[in-house]
N, C-alpha and C positions, 0 to 999 in steps of 0.2 A: 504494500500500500504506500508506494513513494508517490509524496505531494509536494510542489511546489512552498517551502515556508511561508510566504507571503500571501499564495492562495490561503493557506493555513488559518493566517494574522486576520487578514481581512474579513474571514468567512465566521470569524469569529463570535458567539452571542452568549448573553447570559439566561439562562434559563431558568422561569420561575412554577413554570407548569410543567409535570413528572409524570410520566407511565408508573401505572401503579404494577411492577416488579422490581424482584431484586437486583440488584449491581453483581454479577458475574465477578468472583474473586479477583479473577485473572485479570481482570480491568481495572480493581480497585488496587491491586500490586503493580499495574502497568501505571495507572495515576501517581503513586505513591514513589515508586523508582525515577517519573519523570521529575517533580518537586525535588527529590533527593540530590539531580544532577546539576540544579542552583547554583550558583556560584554565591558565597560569603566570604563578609569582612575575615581574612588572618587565615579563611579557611574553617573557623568554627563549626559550621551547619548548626545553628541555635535550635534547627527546628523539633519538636516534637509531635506528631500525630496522634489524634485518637478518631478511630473509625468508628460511629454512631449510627446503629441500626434500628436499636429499642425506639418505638414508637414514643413510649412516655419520655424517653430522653431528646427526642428529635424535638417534640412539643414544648419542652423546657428550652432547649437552646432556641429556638423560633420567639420565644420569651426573651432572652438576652438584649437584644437589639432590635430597635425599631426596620432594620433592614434583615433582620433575621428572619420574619415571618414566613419564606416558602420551605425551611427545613422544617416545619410541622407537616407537611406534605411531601418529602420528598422521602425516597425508600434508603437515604444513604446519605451522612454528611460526613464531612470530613474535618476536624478540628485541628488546627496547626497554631501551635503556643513553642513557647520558649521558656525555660526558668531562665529566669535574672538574675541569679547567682552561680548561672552556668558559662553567662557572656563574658567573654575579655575585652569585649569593644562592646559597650550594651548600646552607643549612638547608631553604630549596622545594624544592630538588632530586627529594628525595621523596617529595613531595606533589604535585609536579606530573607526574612515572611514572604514580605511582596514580592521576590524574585523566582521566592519558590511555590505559592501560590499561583504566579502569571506562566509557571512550567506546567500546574497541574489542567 
């Protein structure tokens, strides 16, 4: 399945409405390896994942943020956090989430 990257960028959308099935492992390891391959500050990778399938947890986090609200809908979310007393550059911190979020 080789595509042009920029067809890629371009073709690109965020998605708030969900088929009501599961996320195929293999695709939640293939999303999770792509994040991984991020580039961070020093080389750290701050990242931490937590894969959320539990309904009543998906409804909680759709709670969290006012932009949170299609993970009470969705069959699969993915949580990417950082401990803070794990960074040696905590100012990347957040540059290197968004890098590895914009891989996923």
């Amino acid at each position: 399945m080789e595509r042009n990257i920029m067809e890629i960028i371009f073709q690109r959308r965020s998605v708030r409405h969900f088929q009501e099935r599961p996320v195929e492992p293999e695709k939640v390891e293939q999303i999770l390896r792509a994040a991984m391959a991020a580039p961070s500050s020093f080389n750290q990778q701050p990242w931490e994942f937590f894969v959320v399938g539990n309904r009543e947890k998906l409804e909680a986090l759709s709670q969290i943020s006012p932009y949170a609200g299609p993970a009470a809908r969705a069959p699969l979310a993915i949580v990417v956090a950082c401990r803070v007393e794990d960074c040696r550059f905590l100012g990347g911190a957040p540059l290197d989430l968004a890098a590895c979020v914009e891989n996923m």
